[in-house]
Residue, then its C-alpha position, 0 to 999 in steps of 0.5 A: x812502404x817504409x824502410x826499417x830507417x825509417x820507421x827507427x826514426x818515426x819511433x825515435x820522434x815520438x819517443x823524443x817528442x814524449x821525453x820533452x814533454x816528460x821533461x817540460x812537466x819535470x821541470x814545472x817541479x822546479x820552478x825558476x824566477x820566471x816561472x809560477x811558484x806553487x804547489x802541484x794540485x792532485x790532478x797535475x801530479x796524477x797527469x804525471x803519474x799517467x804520463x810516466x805510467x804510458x811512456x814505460x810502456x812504450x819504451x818496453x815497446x820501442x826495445x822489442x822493435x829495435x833488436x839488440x837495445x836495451x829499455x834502459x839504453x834506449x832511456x839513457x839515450x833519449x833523456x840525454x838527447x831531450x837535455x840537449x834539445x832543453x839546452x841543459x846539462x847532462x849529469x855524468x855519473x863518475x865512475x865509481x873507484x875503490x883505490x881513491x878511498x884507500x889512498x885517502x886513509x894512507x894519506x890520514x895516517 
């Protein structure tokens, strides 16, 4: 029988495993200097859609085993682990500040 580590684990792997290949195929969307321009045929961008159809079921299942995290926390954290997996930056959204713009008007007049 398996502790629950592990079996937070094995659901982490496959989870990371279908964020990697989510990401393999989103980065086909942007092709580099290496790699084959063209456009998506219908059947890519249907297997994509499947794709991303299945792993938002699967997250919604993952966070009803791991009590206390939300589908949201648990994408974050597994997209964020999948970028540094690929070698990738991770985009930071700033926080958002109300008194920068007003400081900025004082500064105009």
């Amino acid at each position: 029988m398996m502790n629950s580590a592990s079996k937070v684990g094995e659901i982490f792997t496959a989870a990371g495993a279908a964020f990697n290949k989510l990401g393999e195929l989103t980065m086909q969307l942007h092709p580099t200097a290496d790699s084959p321009a063209g456009k998506w045929t219908d059947e890519e961008i249907e297997m994509l859609r499947q794709a991303v159809k299945k792993f938002g079921e699967d997250l919604s299942k993952i966070s009803e085993h791991i009590k206390g995290r939300t589908v949201s926390q648990i994408r974050t954290t597994l997209k964020k682990k999948a970028f540094e997996d690929a070698g990738l930056p991770v985009r930071q959204i700033a926080p958002v500040q109300t008194a920068q713009p007003q400081q900025q008007q004082q500064s105009m007049m």
